[in-house]
N, CA, C and O atoms as a printed pandas DataFrame, in Angstrom:
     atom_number atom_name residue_name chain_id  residue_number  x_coord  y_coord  z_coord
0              1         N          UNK        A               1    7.082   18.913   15.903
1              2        CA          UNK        A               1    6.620   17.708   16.566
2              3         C          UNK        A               1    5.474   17.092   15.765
3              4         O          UNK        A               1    4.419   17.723   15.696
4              5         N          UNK        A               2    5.630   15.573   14.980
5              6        CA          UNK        A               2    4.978   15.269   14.352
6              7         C          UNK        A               2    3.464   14.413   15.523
7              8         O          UNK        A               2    3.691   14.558   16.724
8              9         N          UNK        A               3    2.581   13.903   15.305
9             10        CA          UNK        A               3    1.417   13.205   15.936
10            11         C          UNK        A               3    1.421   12.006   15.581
11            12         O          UNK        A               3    2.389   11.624   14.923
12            13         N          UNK        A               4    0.556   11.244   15.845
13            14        CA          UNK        A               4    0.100   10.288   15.750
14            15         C          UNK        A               4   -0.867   10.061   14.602
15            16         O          UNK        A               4   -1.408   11.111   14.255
16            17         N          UNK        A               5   -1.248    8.958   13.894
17            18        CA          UNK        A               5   -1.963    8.724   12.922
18            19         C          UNK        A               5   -3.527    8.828   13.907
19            20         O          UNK        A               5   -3.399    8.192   14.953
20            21         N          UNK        A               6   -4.589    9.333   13.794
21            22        CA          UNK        A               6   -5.614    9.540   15.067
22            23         C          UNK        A               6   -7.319    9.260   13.897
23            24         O          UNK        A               6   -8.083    8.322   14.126
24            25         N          UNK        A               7   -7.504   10.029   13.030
25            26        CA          UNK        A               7   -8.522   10.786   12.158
26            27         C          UNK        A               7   -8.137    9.870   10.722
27            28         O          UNK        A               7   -7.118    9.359   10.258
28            29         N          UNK        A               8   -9.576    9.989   10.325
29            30        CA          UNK        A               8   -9.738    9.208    8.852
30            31         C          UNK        A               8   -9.329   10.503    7.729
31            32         O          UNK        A               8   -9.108   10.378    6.525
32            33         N          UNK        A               9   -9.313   11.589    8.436
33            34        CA          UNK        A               9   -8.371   12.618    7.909
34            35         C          UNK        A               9   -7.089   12.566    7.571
35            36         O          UNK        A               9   -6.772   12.954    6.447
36            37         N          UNK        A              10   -6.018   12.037    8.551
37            38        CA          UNK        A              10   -5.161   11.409    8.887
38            39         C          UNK        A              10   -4.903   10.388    7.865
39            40         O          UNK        A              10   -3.969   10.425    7.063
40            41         N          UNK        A              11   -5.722    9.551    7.946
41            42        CA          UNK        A              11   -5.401    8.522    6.760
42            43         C          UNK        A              11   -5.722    8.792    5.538
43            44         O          UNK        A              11   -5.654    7.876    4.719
44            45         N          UNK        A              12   -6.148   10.110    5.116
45            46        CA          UNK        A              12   -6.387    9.961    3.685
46            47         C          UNK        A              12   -5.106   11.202    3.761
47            48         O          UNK        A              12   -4.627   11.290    2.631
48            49         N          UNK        A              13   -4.667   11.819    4.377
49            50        CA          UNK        A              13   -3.430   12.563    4.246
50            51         C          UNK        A              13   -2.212   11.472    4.022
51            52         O          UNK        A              13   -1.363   11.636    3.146
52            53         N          UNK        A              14   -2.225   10.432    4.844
53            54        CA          UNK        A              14   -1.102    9.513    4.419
54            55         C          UNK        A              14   -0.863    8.859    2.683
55            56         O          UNK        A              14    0.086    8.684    1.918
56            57         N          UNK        A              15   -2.697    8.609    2.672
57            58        CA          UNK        A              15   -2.438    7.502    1.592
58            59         C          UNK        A              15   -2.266    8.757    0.360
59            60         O          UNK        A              15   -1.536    8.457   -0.584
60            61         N          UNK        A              16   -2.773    9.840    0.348
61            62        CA          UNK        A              16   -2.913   11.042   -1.020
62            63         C          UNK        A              16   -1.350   11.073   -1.120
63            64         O          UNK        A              16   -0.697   10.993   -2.161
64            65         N          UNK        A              17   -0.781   11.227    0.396
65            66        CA          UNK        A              17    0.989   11.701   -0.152
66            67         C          UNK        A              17    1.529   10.595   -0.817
67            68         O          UNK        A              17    2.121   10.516   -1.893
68            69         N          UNK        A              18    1.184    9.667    0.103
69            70        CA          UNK        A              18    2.004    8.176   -0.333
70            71         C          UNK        A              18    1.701    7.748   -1.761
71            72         O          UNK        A              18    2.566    7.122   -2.373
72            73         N          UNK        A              19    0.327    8.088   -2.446
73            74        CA          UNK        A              19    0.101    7.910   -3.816
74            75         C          UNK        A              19    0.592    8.535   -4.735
75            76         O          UNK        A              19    0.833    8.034   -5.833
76            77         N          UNK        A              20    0.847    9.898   -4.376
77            78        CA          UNK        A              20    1.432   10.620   -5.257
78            79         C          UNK        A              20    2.907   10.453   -5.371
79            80         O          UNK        A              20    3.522   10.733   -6.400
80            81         N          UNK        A              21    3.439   10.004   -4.323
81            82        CA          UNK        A              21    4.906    9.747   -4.582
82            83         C          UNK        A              21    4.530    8.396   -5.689
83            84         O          UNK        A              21    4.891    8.305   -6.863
84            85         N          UNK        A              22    3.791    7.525   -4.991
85            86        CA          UNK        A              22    4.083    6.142   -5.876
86            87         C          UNK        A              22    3.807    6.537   -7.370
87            88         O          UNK        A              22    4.283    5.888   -8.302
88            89         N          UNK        A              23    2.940    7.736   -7.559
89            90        CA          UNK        A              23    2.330    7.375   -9.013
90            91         C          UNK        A              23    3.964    8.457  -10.146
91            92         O          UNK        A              23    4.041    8.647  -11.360
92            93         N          UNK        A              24    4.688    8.777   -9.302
93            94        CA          UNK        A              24    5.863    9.273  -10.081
94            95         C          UNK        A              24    6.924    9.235   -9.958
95            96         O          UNK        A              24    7.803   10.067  -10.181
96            97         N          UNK        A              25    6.950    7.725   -9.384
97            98        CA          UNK        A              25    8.213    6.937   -8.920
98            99         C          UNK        A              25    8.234    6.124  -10.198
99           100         O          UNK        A              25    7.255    5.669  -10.790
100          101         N          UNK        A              26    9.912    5.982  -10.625
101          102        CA          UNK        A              26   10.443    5.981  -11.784
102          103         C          UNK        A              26   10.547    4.375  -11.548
103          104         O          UNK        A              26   10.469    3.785  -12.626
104          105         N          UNK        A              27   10.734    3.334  -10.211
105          106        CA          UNK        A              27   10.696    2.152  -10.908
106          107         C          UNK        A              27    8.943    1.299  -10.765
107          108         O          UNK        A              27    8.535    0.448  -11.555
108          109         N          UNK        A              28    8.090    1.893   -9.423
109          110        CA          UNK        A              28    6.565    1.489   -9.733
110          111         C          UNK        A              28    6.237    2.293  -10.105
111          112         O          UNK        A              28    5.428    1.681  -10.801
112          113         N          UNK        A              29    5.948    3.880  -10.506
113          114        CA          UNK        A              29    4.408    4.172  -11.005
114          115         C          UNK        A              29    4.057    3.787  -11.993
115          116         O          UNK        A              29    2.855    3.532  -11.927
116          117         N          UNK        A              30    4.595    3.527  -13.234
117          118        CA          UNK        A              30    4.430    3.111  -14.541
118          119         C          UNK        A              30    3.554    1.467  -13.695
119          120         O          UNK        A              30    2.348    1.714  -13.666
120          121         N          UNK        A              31    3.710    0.657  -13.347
121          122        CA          UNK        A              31    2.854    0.102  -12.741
122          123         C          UNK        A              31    1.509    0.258  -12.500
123          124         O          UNK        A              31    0.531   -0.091  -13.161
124          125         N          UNK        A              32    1.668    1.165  -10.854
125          126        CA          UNK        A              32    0.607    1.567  -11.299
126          127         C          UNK        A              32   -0.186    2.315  -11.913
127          128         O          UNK        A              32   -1.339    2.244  -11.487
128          129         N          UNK        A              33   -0.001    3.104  -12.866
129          130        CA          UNK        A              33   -0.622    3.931  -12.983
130          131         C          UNK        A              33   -1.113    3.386  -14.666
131          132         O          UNK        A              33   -1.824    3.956  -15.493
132          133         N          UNK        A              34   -0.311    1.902  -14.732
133          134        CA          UNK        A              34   -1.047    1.576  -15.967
134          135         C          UNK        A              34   -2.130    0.335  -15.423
135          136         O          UNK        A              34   -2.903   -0.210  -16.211
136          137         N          UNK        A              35   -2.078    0.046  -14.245
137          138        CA          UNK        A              35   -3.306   -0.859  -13.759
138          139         C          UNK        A              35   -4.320   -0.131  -13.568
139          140         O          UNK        A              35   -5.468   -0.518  -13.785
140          141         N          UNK        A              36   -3.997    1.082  -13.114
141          142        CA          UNK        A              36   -5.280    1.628  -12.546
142          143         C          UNK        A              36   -5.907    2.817  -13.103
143          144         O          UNK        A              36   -7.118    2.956  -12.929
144          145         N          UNK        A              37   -5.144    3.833  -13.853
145          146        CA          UNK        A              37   -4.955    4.073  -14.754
146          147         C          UNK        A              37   -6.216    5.429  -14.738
147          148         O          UNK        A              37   -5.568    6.456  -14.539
148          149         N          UNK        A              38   -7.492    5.731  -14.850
149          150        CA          UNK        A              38   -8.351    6.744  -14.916
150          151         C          UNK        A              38   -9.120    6.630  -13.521
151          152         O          UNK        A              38   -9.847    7.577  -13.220
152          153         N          UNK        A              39   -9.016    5.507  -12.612
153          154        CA          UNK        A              39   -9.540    4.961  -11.600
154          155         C          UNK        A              39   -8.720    5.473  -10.026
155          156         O          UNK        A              39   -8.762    4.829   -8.978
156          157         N          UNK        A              40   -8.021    6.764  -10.242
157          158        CA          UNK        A              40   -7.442    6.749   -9.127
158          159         C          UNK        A              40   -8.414    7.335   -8.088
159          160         O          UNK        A              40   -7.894    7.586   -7.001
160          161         N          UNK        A              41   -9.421    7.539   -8.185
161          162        CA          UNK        A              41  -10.121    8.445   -6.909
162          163         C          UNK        A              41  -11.223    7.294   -6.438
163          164         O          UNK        A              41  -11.942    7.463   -5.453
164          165         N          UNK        A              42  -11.270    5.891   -7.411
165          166        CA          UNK        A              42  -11.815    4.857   -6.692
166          167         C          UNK        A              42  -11.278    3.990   -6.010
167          168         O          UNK        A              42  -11.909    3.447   -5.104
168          169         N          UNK        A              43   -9.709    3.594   -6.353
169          170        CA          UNK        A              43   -8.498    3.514   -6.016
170          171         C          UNK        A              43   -8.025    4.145   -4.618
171          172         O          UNK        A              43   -7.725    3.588   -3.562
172          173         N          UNK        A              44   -8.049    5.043   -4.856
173          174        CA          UNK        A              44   -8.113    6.349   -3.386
174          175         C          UNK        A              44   -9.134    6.106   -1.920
175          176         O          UNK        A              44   -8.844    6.107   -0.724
176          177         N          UNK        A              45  -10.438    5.906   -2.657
177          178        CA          UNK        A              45  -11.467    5.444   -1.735
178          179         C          UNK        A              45  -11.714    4.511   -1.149
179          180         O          UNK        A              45  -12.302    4.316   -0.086
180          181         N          UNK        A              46  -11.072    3.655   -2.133
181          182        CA          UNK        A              46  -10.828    2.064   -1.191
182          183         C          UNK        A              46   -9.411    1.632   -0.157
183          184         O          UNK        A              46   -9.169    0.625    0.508
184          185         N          UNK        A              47   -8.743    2.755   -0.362
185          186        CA          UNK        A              47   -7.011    2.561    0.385
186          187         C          UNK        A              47   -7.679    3.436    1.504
187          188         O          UNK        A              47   -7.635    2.884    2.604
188          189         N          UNK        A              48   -8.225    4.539    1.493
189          190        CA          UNK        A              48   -8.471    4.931    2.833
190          191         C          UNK        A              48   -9.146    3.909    3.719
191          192         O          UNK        A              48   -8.742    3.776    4.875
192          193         N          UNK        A              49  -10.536    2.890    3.079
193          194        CA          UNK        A              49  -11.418    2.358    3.939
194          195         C          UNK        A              49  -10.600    1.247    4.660
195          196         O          UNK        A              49  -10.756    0.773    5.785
196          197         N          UNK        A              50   -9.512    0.915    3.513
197          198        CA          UNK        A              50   -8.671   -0.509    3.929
198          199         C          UNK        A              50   -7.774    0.252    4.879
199          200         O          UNK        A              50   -7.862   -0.414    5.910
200          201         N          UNK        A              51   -6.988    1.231    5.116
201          202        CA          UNK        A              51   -6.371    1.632    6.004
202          203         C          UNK        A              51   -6.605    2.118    7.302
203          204         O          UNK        A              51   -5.876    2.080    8.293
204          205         N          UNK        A              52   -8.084    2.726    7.098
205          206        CA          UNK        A              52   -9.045    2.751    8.264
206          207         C          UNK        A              52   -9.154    1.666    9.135
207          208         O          UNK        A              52   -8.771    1.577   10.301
208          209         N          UNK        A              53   -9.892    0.609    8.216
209          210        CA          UNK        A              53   -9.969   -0.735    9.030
210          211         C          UNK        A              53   -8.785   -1.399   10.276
211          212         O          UNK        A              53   -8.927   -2.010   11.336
212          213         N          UNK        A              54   -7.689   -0.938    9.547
213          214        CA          UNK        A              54   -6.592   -1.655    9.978
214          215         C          UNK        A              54   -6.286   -1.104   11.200
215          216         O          UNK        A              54   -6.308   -1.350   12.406
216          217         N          UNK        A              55   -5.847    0.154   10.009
217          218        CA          UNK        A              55   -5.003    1.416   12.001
218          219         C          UNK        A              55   -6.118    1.953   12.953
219          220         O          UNK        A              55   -5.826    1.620   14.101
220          221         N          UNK        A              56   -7.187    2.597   12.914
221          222        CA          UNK        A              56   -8.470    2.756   13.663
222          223         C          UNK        A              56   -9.486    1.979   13.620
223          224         O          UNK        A              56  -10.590    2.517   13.709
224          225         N          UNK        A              57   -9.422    0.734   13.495
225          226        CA          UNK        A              57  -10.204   -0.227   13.803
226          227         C          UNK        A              57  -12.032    0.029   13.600
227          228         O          UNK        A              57  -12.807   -0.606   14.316
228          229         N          UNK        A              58  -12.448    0.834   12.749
229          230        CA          UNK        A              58  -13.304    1.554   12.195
230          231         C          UNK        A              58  -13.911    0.814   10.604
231          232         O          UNK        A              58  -13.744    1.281    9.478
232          233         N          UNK        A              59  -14.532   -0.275   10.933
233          234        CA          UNK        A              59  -14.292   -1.510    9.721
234          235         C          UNK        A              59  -15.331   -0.889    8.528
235          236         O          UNK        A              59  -16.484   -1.258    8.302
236          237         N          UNK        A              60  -14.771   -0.124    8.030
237          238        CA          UNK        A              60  -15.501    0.350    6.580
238          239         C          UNK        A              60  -15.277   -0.244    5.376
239          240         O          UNK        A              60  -15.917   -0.241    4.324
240          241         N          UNK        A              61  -13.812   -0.977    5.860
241          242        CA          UNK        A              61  -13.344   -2.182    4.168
242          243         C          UNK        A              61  -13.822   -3.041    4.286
243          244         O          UNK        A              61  -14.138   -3.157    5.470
244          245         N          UNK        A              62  -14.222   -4.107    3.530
245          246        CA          UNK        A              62  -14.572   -5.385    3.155
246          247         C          UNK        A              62  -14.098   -5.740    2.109
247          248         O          UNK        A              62  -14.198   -4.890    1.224
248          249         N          UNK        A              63  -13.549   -6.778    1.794
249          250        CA          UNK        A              63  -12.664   -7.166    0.744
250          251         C          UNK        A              63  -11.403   -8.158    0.810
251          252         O          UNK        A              63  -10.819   -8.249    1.890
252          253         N          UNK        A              64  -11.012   -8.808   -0.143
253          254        CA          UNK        A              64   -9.922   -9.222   -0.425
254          255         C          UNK        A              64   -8.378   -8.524   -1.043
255          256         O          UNK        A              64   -8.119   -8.616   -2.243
256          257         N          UNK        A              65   -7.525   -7.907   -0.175
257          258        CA          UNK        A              65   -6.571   -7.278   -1.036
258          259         C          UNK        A              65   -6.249   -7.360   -1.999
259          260         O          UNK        A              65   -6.312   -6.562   -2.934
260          261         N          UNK        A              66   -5.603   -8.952   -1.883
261          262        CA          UNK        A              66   -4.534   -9.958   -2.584
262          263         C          UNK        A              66   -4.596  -10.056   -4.291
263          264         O          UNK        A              66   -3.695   -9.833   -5.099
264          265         N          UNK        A              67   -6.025  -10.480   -4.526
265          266        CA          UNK        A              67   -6.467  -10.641   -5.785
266          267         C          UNK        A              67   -6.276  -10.012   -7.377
267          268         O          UNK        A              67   -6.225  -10.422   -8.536
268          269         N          UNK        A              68   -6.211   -8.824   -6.665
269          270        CA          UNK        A              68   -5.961   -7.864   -7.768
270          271         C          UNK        A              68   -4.574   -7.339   -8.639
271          272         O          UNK        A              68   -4.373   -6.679   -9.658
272          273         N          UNK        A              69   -3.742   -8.044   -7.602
273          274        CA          UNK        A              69   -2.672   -7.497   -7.401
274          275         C          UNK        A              69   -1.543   -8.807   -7.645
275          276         O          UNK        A              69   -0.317   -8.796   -7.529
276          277         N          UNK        A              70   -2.832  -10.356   -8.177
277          278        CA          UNK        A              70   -1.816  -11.800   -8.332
278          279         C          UNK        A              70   -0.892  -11.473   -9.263
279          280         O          UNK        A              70    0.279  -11.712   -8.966
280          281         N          UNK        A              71   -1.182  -10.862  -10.578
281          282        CA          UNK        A              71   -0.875  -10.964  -11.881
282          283         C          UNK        A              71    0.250  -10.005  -12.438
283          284         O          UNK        A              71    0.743  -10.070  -13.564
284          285         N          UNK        A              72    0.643   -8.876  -11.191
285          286        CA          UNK        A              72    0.859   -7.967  -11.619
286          287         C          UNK        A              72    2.388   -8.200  -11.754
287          288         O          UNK        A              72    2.876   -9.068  -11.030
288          289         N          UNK        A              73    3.275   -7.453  -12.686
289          290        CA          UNK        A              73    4.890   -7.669  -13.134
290          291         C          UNK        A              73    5.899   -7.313  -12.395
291          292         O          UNK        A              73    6.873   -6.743  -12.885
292          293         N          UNK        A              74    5.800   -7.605  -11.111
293          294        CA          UNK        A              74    6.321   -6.829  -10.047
294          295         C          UNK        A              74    7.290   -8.360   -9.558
295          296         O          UNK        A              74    7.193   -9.521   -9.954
296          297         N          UNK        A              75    8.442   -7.545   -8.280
297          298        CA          UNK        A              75    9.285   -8.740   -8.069
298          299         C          UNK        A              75    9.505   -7.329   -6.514
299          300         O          UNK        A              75    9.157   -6.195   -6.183
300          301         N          UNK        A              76   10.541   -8.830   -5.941
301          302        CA          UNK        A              76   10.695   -8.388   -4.322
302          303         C          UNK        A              76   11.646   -6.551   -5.114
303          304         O          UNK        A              76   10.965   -5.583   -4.774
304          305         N          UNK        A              77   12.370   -6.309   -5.601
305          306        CA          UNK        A              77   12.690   -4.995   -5.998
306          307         C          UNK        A              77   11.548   -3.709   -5.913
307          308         O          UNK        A              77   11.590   -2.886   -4.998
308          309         N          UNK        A              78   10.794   -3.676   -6.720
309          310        CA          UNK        A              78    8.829   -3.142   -6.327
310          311         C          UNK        A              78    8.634   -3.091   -5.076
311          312         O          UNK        A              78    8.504   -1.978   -4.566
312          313         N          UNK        A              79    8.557   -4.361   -4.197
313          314        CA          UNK        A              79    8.035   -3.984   -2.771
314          315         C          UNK        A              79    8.781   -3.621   -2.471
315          316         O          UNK        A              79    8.507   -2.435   -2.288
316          317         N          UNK        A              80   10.386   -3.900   -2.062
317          318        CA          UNK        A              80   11.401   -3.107   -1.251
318          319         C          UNK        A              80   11.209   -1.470   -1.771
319          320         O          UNK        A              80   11.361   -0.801   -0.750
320          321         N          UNK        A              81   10.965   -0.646   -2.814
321          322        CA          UNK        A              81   10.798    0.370   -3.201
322          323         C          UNK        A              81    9.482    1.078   -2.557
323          324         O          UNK        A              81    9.386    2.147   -1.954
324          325         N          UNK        A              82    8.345   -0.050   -2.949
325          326        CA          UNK        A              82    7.215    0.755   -2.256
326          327         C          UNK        A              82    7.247    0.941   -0.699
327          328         O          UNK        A              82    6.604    1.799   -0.093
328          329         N          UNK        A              83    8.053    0.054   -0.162
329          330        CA          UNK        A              83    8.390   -0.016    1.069
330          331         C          UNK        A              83    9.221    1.486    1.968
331          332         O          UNK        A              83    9.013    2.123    3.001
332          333         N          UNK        A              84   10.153    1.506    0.912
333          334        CA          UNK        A              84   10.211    2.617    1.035
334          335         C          UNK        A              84    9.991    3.735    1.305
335          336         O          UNK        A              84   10.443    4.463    2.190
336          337         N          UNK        A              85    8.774    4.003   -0.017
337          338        CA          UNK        A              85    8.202    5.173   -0.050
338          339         C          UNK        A              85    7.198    5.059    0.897
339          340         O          UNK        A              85    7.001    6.098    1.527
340          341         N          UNK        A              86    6.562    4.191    1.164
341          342        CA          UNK        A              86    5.259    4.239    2.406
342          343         C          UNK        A              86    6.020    4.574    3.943
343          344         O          UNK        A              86    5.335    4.967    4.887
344          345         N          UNK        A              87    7.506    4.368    4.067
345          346        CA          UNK        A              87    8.052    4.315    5.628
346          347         C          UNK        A              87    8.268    6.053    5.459
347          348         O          UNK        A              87    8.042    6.584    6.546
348          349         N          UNK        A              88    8.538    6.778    4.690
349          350        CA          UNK        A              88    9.351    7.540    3.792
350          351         C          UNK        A              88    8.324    8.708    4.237
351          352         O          UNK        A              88    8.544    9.814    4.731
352          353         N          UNK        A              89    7.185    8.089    3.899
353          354        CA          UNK        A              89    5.845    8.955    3.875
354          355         C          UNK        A              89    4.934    9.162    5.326
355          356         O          UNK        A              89    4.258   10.020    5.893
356          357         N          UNK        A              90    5.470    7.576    5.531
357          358        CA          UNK        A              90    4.632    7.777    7.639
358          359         C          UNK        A              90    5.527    8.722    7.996
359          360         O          UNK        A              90    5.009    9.789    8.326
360          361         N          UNK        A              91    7.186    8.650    8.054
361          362        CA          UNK        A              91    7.976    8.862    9.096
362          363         C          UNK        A              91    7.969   10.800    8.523
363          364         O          UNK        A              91    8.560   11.686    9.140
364          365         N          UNK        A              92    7.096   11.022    7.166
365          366        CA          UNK        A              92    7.500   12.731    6.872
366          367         C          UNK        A              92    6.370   13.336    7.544
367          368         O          UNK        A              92    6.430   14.543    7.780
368          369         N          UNK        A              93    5.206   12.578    7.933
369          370        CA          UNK        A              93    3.808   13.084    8.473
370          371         C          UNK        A              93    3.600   12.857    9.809
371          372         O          UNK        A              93    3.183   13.758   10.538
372          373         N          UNK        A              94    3.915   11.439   10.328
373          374        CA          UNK        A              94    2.893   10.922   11.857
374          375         C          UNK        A              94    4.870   10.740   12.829
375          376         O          UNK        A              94    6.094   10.825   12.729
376          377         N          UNK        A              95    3.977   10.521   13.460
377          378        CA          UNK        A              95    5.242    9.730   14.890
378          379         C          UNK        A              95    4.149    9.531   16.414
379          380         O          UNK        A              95    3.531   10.266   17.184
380          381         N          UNK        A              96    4.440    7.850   16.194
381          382        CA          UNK        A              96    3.611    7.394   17.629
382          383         C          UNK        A              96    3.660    6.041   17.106
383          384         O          UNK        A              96    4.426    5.569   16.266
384          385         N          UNK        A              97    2.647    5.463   17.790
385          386        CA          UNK        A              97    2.518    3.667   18.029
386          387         C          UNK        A              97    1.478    3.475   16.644
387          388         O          UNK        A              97    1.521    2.349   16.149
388          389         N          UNK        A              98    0.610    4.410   16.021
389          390        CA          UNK        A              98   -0.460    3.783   15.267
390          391         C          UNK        A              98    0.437    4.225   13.989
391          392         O          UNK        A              98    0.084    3.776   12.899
392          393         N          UNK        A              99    1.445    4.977   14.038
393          394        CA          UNK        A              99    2.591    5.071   12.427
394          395         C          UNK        A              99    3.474    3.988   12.073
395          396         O          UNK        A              99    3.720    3.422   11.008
396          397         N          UNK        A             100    4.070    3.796   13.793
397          398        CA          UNK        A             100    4.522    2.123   14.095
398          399         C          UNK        A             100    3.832    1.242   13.035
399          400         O          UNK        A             100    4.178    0.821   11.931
400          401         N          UNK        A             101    2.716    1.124   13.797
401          402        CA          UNK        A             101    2.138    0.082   13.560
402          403         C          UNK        A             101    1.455   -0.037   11.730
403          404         O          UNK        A             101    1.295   -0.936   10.906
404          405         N          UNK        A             102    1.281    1.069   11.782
405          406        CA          UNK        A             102    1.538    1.321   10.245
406          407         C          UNK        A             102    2.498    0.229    8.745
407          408         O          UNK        A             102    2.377   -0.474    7.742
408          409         N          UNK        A             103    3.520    0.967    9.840
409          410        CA          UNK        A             103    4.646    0.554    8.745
410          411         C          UNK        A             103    5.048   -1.081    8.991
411          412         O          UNK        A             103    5.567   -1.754    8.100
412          413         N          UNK        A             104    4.764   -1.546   10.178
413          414        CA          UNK        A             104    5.263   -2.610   10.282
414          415         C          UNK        A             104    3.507   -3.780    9.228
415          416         O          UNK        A             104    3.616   -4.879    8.684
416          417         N          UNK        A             105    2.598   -3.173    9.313
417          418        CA          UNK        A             105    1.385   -3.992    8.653
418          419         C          UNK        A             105    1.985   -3.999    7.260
419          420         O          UNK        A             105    2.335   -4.941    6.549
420          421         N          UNK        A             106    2.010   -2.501    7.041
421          422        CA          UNK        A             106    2.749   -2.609    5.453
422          423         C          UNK        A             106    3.783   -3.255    4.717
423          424         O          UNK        A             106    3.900   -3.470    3.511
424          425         N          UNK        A             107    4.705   -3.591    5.958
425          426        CA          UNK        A             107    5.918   -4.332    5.844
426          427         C          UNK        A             107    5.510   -5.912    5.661
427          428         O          UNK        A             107    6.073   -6.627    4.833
428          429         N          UNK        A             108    4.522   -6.346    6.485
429          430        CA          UNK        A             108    4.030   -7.669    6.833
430          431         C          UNK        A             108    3.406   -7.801    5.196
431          432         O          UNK        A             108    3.680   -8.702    4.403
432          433         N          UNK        A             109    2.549   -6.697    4.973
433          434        CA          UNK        A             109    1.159   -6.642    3.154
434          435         C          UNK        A             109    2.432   -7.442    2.313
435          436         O          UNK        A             109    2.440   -8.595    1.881
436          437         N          UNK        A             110    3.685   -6.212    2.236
437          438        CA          UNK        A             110    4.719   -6.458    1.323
438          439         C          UNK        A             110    5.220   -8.165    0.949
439          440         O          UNK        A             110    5.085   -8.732   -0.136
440          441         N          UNK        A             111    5.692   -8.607    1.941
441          442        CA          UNK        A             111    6.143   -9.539    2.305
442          443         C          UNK        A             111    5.104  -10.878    1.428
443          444         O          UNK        A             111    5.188  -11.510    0.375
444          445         N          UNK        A             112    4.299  -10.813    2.423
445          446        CA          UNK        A             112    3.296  -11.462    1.718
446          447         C          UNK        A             112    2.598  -11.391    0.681
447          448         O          UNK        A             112    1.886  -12.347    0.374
448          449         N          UNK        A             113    2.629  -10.589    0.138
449          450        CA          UNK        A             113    2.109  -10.347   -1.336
450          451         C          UNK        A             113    3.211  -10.580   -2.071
451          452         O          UNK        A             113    3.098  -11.607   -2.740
452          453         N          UNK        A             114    4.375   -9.938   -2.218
453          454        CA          UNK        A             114    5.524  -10.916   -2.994
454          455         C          UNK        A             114    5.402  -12.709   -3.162
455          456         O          UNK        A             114    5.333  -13.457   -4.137
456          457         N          UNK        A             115    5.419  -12.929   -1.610
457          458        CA          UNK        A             115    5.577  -14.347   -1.246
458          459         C          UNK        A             115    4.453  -14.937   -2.278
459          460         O          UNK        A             115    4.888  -15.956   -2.815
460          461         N          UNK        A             116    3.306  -14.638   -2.656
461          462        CA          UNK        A             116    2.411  -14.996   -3.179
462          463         C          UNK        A             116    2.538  -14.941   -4.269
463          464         O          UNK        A             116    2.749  -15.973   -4.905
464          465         N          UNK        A             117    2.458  -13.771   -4.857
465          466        CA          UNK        A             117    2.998  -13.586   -6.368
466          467         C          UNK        A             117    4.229  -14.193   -7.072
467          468         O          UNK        A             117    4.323  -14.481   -8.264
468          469         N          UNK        A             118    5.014  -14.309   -6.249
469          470        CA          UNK        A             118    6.166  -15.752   -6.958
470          471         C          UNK        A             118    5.557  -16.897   -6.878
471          472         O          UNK        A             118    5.670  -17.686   -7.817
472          473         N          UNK        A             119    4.771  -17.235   -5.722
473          474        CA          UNK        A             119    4.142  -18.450   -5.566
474          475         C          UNK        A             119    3.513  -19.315   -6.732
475          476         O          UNK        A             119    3.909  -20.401   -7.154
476          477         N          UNK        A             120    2.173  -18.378   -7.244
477          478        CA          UNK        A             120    1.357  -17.769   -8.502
478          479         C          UNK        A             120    2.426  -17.984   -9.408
479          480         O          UNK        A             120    2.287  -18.985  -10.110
480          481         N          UNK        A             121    3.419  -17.339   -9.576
481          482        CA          UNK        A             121    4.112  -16.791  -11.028
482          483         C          UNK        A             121    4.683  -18.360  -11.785
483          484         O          UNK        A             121    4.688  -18.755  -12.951
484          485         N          UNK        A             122    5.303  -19.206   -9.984
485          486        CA          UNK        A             122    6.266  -20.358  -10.196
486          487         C          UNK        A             122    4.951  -21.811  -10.543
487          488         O          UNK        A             122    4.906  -22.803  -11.270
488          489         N          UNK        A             123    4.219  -21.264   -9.708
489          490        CA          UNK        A             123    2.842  -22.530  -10.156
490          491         C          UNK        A             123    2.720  -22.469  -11.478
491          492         O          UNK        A             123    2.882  -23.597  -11.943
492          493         N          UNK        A             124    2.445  -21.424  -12.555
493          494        CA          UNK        A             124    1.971  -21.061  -13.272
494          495         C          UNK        A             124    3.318  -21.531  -14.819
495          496         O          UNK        A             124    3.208  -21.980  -15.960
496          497         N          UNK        A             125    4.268  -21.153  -14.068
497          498        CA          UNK        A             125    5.276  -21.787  -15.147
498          499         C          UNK        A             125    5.779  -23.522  -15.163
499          500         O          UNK        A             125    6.418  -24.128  -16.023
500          501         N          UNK        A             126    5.280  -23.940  -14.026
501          502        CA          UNK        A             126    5.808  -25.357  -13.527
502          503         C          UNK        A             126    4.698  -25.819  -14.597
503          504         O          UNK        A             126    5.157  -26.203  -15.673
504          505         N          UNK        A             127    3.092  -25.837  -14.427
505          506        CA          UNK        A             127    2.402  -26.371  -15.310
506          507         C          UNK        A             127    2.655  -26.654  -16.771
507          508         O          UNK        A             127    1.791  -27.208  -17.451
C-alpha cells in the first residue's frame, strides 16, 4: 500500500528517483545532463523547493521556471517522454490526491513549456 505525497522528505524521494531516471534516459538525459551538467545537487535543491511550493503549499521557491529552459532543443517528443517518466515515478512511490495532483501540475508545466518553446523557437525564425 503506497501513501500519499505528505513530507519534504517525500518530495525529495520523488524528485532523486525521478532525476535519476531522467539523467539515463536515452532520448532526454543527454539533455539534461549537458545543461546542467556538474550542477546537479543545485539543480536538486531547487526542484525540491519548487515542488514543495506547489504540492505542500510550504513556499520555499521563488522564481521563474520557464526561463531557463526557453532555448533548450527539445520538442513535444521530450515532454511526452518526461511525462512519462515523472507519472512512471509518482505512480512507483505515492497513491492519493497530492500524487494526483502531482502529475496532473506536471502535465499542465509540460504542456506549457512546449507551447512556449515553439512559440520562442517560431518567433525567432519568422524574424
Amino acid at each position: 500500500m503506497l501513501e500519499d505525497i505528505k513530507t519534504l522528505e517525500d518530495i525529495k524521494t520523488m524528485v532523486d528517483t525521478f532525476y535519476d531516471k531522467v539523467q539515463n534516459d536515452k532520448l532526454i538525459g543527454a539533455i539534461f545532463n549537458e545543461r546542467i551538467q556538474n550542477r546537479w545537487p543545485e539543480h536538486l535543491e531547487k526542484m525540491y523547493r519548487f515542488w514543495q511550493t506547489i504540492l505542500l503549499e510550504e513556499h520555499t521557491y521563488s522564481g521563474s521556471p520557464f526561463p531557463p529552459h526557453k532555448h533548450l532543443p527539445v520538442d513535444q517528443s521530450h515532454f511526452d517522454r518526461w511525462m512519462v517518466i515523472f507519472t512512471e515515478t509518482i505512480d512507483g512511490l505515492f497513491e492519493g490526491k497530492i500524487a494526483e495532483e502531482a502529475k496532473v501540475r506536471a502535465a499542465n508545466m509540460a504542456y506549457m513549456f512546449n507551447y512556449k518553446i515553439e512559440y520562442f523557437r517560431d518567433a525567432n525564425n519568422f524574424n
